[in-house]
N, C-alpha and C positions, 0 to 999 in steps of 0.2 A: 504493500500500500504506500512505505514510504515513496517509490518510484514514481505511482500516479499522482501522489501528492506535491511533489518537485515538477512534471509535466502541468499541472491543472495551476500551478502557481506561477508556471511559463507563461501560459497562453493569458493566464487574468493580465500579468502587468504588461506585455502585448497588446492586449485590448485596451486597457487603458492609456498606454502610448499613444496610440491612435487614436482611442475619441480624445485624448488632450491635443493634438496635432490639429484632428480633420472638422472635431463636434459632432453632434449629433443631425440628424436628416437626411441620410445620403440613402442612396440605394442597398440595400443588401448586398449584391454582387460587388458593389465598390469593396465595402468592408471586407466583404470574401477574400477579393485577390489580392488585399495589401496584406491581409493576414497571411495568405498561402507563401505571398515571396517572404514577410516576417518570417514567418517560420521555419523556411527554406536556408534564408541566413542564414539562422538561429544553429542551421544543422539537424531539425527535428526532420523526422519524415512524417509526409505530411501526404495527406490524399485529396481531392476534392471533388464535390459533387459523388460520390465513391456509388453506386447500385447495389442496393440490397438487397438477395432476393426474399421472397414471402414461400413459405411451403405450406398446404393445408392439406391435409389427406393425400390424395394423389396428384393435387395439381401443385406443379411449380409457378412464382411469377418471379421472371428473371431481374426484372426489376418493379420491385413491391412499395421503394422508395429510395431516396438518393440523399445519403447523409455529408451536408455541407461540408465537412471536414473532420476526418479523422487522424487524429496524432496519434504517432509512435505505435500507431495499431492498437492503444489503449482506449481512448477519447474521442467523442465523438461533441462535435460543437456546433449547436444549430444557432444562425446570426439571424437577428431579426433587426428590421428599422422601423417598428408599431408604434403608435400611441400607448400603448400597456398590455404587458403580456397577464394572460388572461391563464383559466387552468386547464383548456384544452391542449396548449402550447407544452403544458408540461407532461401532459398524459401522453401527447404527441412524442415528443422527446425519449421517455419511461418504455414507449410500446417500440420506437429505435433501439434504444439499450438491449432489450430483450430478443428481439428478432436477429440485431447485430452480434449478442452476446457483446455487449463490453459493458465494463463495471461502474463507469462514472462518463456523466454528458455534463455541456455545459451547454447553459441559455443566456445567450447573450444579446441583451435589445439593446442596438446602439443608438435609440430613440431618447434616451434618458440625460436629462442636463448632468446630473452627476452619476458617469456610469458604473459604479458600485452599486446603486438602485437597479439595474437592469443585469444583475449576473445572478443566476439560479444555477447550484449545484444539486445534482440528481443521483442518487447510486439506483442500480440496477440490482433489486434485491434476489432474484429470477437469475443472476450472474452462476454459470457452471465453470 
């Protein structure tokens, strides 16, 4: 856990670099790609937009959903730029973790004036 916890401590002050640089308002996909090359410096491997498939009984969906970015094949970080994330957004996130198998997501709204307000940390209790 300590390793996820040095990663999910990478990406907050990351994020926060960034909305103190850019602010808040921008597109989603903006935030996306400055974070992807951040990271990429950083030396993290980093994935984006990643397809994840859904299996139910017999059927496969190859892509069931596409998780904004996943760190170090640990973390999975979905960016939002909403007026307030709401608690679908997190059940949204919870039902990632699980289908993804990974242990901890981060919700990040870069819609918030002071964005420590807009970071949700999630574990994945469902984690094998």
């Amino acid at each position: 856990m300590e390793r996820i916890n040095t990663i999910t401590s990478a990406i907050i002050k990351a994020c926060i670099e960034l909305h103190n640089d850019l602010g808040p308002g921008l597109f989603e996909s903006v935030y996306e790609e400055i974070l992807y090359y951040k990271f990429q410096k950083a030396g993290l491997i980093v994935k984006r937009q990643v397809p994840v498939p859904v299996f139910y009984e017999e059927i496969k969906m190859d892509v069931g959903f596409k998780a904004d970015l996943i760190i170090e094949d640990e973390v999975i970080v979905e960016i939002k730029s909403i007026e307030s994330i709401h608690p679908v957004h997190k059940k949204q996130l919870l039902t990632y973790l699980r289908l993804a198998n990974k242990r901890i997501g981060l919700l990040i709204n870069f819609n918030e004036e002071v964005l420590k307000n807009g970071i949700t940390r999630l574990i994945n209790k469902h984690f094998k």
